[in-house]
C-alpha positions in Angstrom: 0.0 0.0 0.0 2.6 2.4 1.3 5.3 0.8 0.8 6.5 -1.3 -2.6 6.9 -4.4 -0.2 4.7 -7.6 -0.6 2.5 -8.2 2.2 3.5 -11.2 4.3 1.1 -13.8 4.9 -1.0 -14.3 7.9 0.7 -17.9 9.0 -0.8 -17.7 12.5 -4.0 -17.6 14.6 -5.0 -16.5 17.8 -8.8 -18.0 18.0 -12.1 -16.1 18.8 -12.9 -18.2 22.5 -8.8 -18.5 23.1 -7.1 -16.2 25.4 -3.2 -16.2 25.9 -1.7 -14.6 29.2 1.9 -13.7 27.7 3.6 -11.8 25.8 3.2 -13.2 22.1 6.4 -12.9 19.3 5.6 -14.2 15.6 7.2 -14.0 12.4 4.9 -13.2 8.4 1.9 -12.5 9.8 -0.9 -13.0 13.0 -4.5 -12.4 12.9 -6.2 -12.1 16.2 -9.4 -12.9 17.1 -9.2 -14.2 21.0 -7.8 -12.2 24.1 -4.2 -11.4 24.8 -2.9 -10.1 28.0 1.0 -9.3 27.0 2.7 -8.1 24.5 3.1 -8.9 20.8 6.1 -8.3 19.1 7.0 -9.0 15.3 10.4 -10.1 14.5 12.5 -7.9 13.3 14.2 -10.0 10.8 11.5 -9.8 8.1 8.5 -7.5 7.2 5.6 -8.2 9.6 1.1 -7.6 9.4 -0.9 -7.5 12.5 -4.8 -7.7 11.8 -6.3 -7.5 15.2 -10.1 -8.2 14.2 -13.1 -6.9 15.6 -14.0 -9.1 18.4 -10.0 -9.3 19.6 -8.9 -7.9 22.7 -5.0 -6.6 23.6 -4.0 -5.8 26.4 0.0 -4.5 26.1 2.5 -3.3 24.3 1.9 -3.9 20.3 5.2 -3.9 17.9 4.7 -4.9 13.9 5.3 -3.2 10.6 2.1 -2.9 9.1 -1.0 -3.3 11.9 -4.6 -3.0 11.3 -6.6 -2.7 14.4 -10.4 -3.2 14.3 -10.9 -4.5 18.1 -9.5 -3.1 21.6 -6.3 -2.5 22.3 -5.3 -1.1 26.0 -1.5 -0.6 25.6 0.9 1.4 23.5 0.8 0.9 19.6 4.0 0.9 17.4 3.8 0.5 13.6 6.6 0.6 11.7 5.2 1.3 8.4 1.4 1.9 8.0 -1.3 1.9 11.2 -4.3 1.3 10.1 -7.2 1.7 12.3 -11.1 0.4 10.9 -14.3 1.5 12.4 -14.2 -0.2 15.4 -10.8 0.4 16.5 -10.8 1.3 20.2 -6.9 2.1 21.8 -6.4 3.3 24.8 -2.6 4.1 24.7 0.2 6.5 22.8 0.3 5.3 19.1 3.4 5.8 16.8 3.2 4.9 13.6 4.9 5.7 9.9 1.7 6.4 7.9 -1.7 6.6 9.1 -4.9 5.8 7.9 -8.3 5.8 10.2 -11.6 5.1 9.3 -14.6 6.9 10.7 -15.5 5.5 14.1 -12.7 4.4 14.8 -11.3 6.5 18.3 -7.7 6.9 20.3 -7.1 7.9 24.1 -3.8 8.5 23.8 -1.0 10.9 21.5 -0.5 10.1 18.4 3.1 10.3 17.6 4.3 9.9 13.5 7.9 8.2 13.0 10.7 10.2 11.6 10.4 9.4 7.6 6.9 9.0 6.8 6.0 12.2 5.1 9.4 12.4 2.5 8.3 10.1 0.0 4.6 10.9 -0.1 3.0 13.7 -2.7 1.3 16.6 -1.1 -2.6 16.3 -0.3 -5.0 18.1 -2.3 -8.4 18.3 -1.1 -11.6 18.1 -3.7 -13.2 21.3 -1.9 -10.5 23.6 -2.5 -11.1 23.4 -6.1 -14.0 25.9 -6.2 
């Protein structure tokens, strides 16, 4: 999306019903659907996706390239490349991120805080209703 890098693939599952108290460390990609109480950490040696779904709960510290969030998070959010945050996205924490994108709905208690790099490459913005 952002970047020219091909999207890992989401290799792993945390289950609707399952809840893991722990921090959590995966490689490619996890989906969420269950509870966590812990952190979860991508490895660093390869580009990582986070999709924490609608009915997922996360409670700690998240760390992954490219994260989409549509569930609640209570913890501090760090993504590396693009946050993306869907309607139903509830954090309760600081979020840093590279790029952002958030759909209506979607809310934050807690700074937003953009990475260093994310604005060079990109072209600037022009809105539709400045054209009249």
């Amino acid at each position: 999306m952002f970047n020219k890098k091909k999207q890992p693939p989401i290799k792993s599952l945390i289950a609707q019903g399952t809840r893991i108290d722990g921090n959590v460390t995966f490689h490619d990609g996890l989906r969420v659907d269950g509870e966590v109480i812990g952190d979860i950490r991508a490895s660093d040696e390869q580009t990582s996706i986070l999709v924490i779904s609608e009915v997922a709960r996360v409670a700690g510290q998240i760390h992954a390239d490219h994260v989409i969030i549509n569930g609640s998070v209570k913890g501090p959010v760090h993504a590396f490349d693009l946050l993306e945050l869907q309607p139903k996205a509830r954090i309760e924490g600081d979020v840093s991120y590279r790029a952002l994108e958030m759909h209506q709905g979607a809310t934050i208690s807690g700074q937003l805080k953009p990475m260093a790099g994310g604005t060079e490459e990109k072209p600037p913005l022009k809105l539709a209703a400045n054209n009249g």
